[in-house]
C-alpha positions in Angstrom: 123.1 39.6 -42.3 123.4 42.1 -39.6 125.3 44.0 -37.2 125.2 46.5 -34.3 126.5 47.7 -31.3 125.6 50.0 -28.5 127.2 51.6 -25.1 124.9 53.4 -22.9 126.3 55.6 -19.7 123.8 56.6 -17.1 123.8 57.7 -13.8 122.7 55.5 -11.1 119.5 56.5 -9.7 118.6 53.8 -7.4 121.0 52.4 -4.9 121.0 48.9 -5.5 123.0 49.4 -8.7 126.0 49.6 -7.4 127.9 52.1 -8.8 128.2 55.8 -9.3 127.9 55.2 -13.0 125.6 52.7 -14.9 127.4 51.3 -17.7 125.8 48.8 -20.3 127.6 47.2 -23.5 125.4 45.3 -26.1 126.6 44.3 -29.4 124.2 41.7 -31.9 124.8 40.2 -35.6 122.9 38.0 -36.9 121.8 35.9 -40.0 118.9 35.1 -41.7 117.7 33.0 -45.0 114.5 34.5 -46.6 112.9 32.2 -49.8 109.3 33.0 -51.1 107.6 29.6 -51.7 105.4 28.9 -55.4 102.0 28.9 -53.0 102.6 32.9 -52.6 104.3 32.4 -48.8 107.4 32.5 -47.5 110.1 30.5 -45.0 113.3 32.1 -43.0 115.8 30.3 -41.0 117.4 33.0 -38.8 120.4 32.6 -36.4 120.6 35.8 -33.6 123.3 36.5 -31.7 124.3 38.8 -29.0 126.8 39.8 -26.3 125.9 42.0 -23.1 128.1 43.2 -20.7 127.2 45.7 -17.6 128.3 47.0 -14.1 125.8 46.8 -12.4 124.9 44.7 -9.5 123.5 41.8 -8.6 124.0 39.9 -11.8 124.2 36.3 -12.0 125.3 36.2 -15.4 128.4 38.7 -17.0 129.1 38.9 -19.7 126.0 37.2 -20.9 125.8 35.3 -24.4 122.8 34.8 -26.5 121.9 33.0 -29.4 118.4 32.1 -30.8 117.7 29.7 -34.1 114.5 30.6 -35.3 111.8 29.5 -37.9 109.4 31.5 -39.4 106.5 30.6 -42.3 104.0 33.0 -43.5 101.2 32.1 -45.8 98.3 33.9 -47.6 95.3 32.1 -48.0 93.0 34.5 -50.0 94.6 37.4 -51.4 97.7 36.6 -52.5 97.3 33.3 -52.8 98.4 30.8 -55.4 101.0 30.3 -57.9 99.9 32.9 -60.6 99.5 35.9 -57.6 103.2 35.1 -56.3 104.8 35.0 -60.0 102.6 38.0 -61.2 105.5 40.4 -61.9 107.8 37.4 -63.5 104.5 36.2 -65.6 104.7 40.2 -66.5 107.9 40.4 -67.1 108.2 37.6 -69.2 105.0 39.1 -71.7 106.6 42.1 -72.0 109.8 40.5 -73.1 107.8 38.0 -75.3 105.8 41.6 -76.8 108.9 43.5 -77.3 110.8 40.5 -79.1 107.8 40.2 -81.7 107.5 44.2 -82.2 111.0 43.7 -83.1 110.4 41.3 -85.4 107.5 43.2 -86.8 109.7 46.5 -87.7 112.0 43.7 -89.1 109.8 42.6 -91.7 108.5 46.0 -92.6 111.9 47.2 -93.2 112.7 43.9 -95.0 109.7 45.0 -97.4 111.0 49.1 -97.4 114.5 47.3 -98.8 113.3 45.1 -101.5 110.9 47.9 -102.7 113.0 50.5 -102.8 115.7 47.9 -104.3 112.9 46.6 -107.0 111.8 50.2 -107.8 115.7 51.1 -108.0 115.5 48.2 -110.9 112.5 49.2 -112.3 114.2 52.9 -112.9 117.1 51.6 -114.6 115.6 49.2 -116.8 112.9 51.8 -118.2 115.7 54.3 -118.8 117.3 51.5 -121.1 113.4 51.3 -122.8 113.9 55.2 -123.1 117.3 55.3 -124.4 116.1 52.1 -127.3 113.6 54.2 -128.3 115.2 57.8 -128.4 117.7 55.5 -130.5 114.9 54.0 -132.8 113.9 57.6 -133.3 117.2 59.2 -134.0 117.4 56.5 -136.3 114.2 57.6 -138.1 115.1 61.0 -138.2 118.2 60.5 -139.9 116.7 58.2 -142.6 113.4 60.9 -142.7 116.0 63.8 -143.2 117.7 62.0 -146.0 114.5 60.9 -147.6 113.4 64.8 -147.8 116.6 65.9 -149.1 116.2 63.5 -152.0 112.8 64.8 -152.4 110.7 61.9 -151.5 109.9 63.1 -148.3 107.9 65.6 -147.3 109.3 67.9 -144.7 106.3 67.9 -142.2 107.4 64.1 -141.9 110.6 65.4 -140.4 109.2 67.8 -138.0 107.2 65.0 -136.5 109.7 63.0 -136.5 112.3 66.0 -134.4 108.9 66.3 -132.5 109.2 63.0 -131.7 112.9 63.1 -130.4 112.8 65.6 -128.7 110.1 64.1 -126.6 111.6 60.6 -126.0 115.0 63.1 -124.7 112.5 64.7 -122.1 111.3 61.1 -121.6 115.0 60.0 -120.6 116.6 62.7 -119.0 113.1 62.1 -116.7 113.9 58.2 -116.4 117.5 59.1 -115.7 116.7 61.4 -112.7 114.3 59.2 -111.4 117.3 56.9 -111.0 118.9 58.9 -109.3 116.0 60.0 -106.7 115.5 55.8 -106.5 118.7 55.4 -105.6 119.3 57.8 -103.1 116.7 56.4 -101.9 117.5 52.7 -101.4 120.8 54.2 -100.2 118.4 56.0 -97.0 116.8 53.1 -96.7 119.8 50.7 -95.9 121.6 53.7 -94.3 124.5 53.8 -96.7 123.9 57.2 -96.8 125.0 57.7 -92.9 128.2 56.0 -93.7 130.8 58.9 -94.6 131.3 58.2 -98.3 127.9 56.4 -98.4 126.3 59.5 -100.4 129.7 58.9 -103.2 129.5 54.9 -103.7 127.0 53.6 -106.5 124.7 50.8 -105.9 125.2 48.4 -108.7 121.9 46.0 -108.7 122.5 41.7 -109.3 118.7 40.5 -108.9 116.5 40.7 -112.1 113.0 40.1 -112.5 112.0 36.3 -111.8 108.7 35.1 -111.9 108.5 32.3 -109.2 105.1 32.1 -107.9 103.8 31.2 -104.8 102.1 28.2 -104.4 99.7 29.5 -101.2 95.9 29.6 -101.3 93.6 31.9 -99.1 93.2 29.5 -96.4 96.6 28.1 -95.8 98.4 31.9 -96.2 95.6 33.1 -93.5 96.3 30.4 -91.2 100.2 30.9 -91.8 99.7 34.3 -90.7 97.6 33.8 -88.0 100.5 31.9 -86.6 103.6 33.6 -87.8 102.6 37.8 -87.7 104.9 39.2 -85.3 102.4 42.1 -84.2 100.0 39.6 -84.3 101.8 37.2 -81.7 102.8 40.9 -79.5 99.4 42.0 -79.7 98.5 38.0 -77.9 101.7 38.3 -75.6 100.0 42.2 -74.2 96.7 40.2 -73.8 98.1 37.4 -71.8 99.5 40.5 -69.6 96.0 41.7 -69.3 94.2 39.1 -68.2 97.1 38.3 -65.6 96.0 41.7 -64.4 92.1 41.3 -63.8 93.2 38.0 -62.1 95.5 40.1 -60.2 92.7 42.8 -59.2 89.8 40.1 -58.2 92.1 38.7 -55.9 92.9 41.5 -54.3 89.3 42.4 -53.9 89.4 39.4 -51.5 90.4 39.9 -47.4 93.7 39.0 -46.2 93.7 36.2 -44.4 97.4 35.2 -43.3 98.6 31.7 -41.4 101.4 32.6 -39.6 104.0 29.8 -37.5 106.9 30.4 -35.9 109.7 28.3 -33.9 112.4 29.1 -32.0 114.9 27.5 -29.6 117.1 30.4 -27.5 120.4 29.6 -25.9 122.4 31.3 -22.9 125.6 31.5 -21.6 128.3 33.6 -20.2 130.5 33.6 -17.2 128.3 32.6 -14.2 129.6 35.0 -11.0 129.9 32.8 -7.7 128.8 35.2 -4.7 129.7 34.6 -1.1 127.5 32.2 0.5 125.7 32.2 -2.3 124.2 35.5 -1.8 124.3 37.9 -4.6 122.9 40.7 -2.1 126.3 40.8 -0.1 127.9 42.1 -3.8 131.1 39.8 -3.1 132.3 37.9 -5.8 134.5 35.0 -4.9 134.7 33.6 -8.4 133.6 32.3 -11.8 132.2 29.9 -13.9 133.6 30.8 -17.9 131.0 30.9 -20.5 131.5 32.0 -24.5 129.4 32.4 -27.1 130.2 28.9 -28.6 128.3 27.6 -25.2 124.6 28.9 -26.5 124.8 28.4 -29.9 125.6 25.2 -28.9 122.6 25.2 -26.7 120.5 27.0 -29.0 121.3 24.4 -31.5 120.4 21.1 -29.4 117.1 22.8 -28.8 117.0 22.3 -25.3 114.0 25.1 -24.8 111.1 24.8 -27.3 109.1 27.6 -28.2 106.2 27.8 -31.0 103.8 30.4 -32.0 100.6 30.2 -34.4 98.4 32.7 -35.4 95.6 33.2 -38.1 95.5 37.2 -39.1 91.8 37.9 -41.1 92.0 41.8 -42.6 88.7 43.1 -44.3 88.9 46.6 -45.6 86.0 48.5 -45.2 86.4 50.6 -48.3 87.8 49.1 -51.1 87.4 52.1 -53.9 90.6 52.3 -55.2 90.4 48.0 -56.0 87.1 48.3 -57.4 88.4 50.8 -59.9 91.1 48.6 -60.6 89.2 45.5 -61.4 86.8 48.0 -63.7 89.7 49.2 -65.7 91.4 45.5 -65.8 88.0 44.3 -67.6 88.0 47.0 -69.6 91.9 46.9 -70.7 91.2 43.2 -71.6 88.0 43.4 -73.7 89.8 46.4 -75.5 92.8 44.2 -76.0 90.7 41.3 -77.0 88.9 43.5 -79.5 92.3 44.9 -81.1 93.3 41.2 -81.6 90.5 40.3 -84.0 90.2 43.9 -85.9 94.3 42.3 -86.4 93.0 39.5 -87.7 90.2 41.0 -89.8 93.1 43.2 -91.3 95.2 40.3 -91.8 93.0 38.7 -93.8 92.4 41.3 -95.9 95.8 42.1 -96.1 96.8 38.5 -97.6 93.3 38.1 -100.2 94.4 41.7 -101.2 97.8 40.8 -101.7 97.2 37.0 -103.1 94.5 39.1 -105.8 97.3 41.8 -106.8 99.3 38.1 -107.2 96.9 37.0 -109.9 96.6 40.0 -111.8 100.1 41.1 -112.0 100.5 37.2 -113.2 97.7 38.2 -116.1 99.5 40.7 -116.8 102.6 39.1 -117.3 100.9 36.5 -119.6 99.7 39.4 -121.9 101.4 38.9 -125.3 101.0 43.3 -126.1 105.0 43.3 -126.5 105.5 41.2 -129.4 102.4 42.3 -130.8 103.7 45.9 -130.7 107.1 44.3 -131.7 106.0 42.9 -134.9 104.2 45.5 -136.3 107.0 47.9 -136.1 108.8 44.9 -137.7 106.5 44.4 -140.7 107.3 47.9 -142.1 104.4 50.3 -142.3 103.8 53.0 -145.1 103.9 55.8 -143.5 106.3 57.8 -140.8 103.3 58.7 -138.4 102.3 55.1 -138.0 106.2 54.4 -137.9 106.3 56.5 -135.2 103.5 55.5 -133.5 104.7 52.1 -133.2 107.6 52.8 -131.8 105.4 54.6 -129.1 103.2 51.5 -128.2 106.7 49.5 -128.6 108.5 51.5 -125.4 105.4 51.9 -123.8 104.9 47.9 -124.1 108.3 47.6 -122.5 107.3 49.8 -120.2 104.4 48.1 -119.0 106.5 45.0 -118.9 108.8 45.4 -117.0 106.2 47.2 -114.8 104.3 43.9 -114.6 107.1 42.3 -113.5 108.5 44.8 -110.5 104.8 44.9 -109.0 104.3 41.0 -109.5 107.9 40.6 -107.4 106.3 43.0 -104.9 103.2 41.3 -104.6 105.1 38.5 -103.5 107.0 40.3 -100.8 103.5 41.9 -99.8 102.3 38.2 -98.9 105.1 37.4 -97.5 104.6 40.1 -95.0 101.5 39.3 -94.6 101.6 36.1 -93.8 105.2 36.6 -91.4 106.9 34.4 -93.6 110.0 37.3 -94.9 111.7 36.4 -91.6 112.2 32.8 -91.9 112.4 33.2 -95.7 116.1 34.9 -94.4 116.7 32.6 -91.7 115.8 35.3 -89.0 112.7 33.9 -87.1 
């Protein structure tokens, strides 16, 4: 839509104008329709309108009215051409978005992992200080019965000292374990951002989950293929290579010439008020009367198209120097075989990343199946002879427990590292 309006004031400099002063009044508005069209052209309807109005002589029509309905089409045939050139920036735009969601997704799922093993590690600490605090107790317990044994005389007192030796150690041993709960903790609490919270640093994080042993049921080839289809950098990395190769399609066309078809129609319409001279004779400068006009007059005329008017034209354009183009069709196939290369060292690390994490699957599993615990268990049960090797089983016995429960917090872990690896953590939670 548009409007103007303009008053000039001039001196007369030729006679025949009439008047000391040459006065003109134009004011135009208009309205057009503009639409871009799939092929990479465009259409406009346009309605023009204007209203002039002056003192000099000798007109036959004043005020005068105009109006003009007009049609235009433009279409590229070479460059610019086609569906993909004319939606280039939505094709763009809509990678990008498609890119950005699955980079979100992708710092979902790794902070998804950063919970669970920081939550699982936050387990671990407290159960192995309970293994700590059993065996410092299994030790007091010795000493007590070692320092009764020696007062009665059946004892020797070296038997003691090892066995204080002893305790004392497995105290070191849990007032480590106990800060390492704490450090876990804190930790976990970062990791969720509790700690941001203001009396996030003051609330304790009470644990529910306990080591399960659910195993997956996936084999190399159907994890691989899995995450081939469900990694979210994966998919972002393909969503910036679609956007790529839209933009070597993008650069060879525009190393084409322009060659534009261009056709235009337009029917004009007049009217005003028509000035009646005497005799007929506009050179005597007597007007004797009027014929009305408005503006509803031509756009009436304008719409019966009473006066037909066409134009067609064909407009070829071949640069001479096309530098700056041929770079950017050298850097486009560049970009792209970069991006194309990017996508399978993904995949490459992909698959490593799931028959790294299904083999940390299996051995934890082993490990897990390893009987050492009751083995350790029962000896200390049977009742040795002597204090060192009493003492010594109830080493191996905490260690055991240890190792255990060990097993168990990296075999859990294992199974949240192939669930990242193959993208399945986000559905898993109902977020894909």
């Amino acid at each position: 839509m548009s409007y103007g309006g303009n008053r000039s004031e001039n001196p007369s400099y030729w006679r025949l104008q009439g008047s000391g002063t040459s006065i003109s009044k134009l004011r135009d508005y208009g309205l057009s329709i503009v639409e871009a069209i799939p092929t990479g052209g465009s259409v406009s309807l346009s309605l023009e309108n204007y209203r002039s109005e002056t003192n000099q002589s000798f007109q036959l029509i004043n005020p005068r009215y105009g109006s003009t309905l007009r049609f235009d089409f433009t279409q590229p045939l070479l460059r610019n051409f086609g569906p993909r050139m004319a939606r280039r920036q939505v094709i763009a735009a809509e990678n990008n978005l498609q890119a950005a969601d699955h980079q979100l997704r992708a710092t979902m799922a790794e902070t998804i992992y950063a919970v669970q093993e920081a939550y699982w590690n936050y387990v671990h600490a407290i159960e192995n200080a309970q293994v700590k605090r059993q065996s410092l107790e299994l030790g007091r317990d010795l000493l007590a019965k070692n320092r009764k044994e020696a007062k009665f005389g059946t004892l020797a007192p070296l038997d003691v000292l090892n066995a204080e030796a002893s305790v004392a150690q497995r105290e070191a041993d849990l007032i480590q374990a106990e800060g390492l709960i704490a450090r876990s903790e804190e930790l976990l609490r970062t990791v969720i951002n509790l700690a941001a919270e203001p009396d996030g640093r003051g609330r304790r994080i009470v644990p529910t989950d306990q080591p399960g042993s659910a195993a997956p049921s996936l084999g190399f080839e159907e994890a691989t293929r899995q995450a081939f289809e469900g990694r979210p950098d994966l998919q972002a990395l393909k969503a910036s290579l679609e956007t790529k190769a839209l933009n070597l399609d993008v650069a060879r066309n525009q190393m084409l010439p322009s060659l534009d078809l261009r056709l235009s129609y337009w029917s004009p319409g007049i009217s005003g008020d028509r000035l009646l001279y005497l005799d007929d004779n506009p050179f005597l400068g007597q007007v004797i009367g009027k014929v009305p006009g408005s503006s509803a007059d031509s756009l009436r005329d304008a719409m019966k198209f009473l006066y037909n008017n066409w134009n067609v034209g064909l407009t070829l354009s071949v640069p001479m120097s096309a530098l700056t183009t041929k770079a950017d069709l050298g850097y486009a196939k560049t970009d792209l075989e970069q991006g194309r290369l990017r996508v399978k060292q993904l995949e490459q690390q992909i698959g490593l990343e799931v028959s790294d994490a299904i083999r940390t699957i299996e051995t934890n599993a082993k490990r897990l199946a390893a009987k050492s615990l009751d083995a350790e268990a029962k000896k200390l049960a049977v009742g040795l002879s002597t204090n060192y090797f009493v003492l010594e089983f109830q080493d191996r016995l905490s260690n055991a427990r240890s190792l255990e429960l060990r097993a168990k917090i990296d075999y859990i872990l294992s199974v949240e590292r192939l669930e990242k690896a193959t993208g399945a953590s986000l559905s898993k939670r109902g977020l894909k």
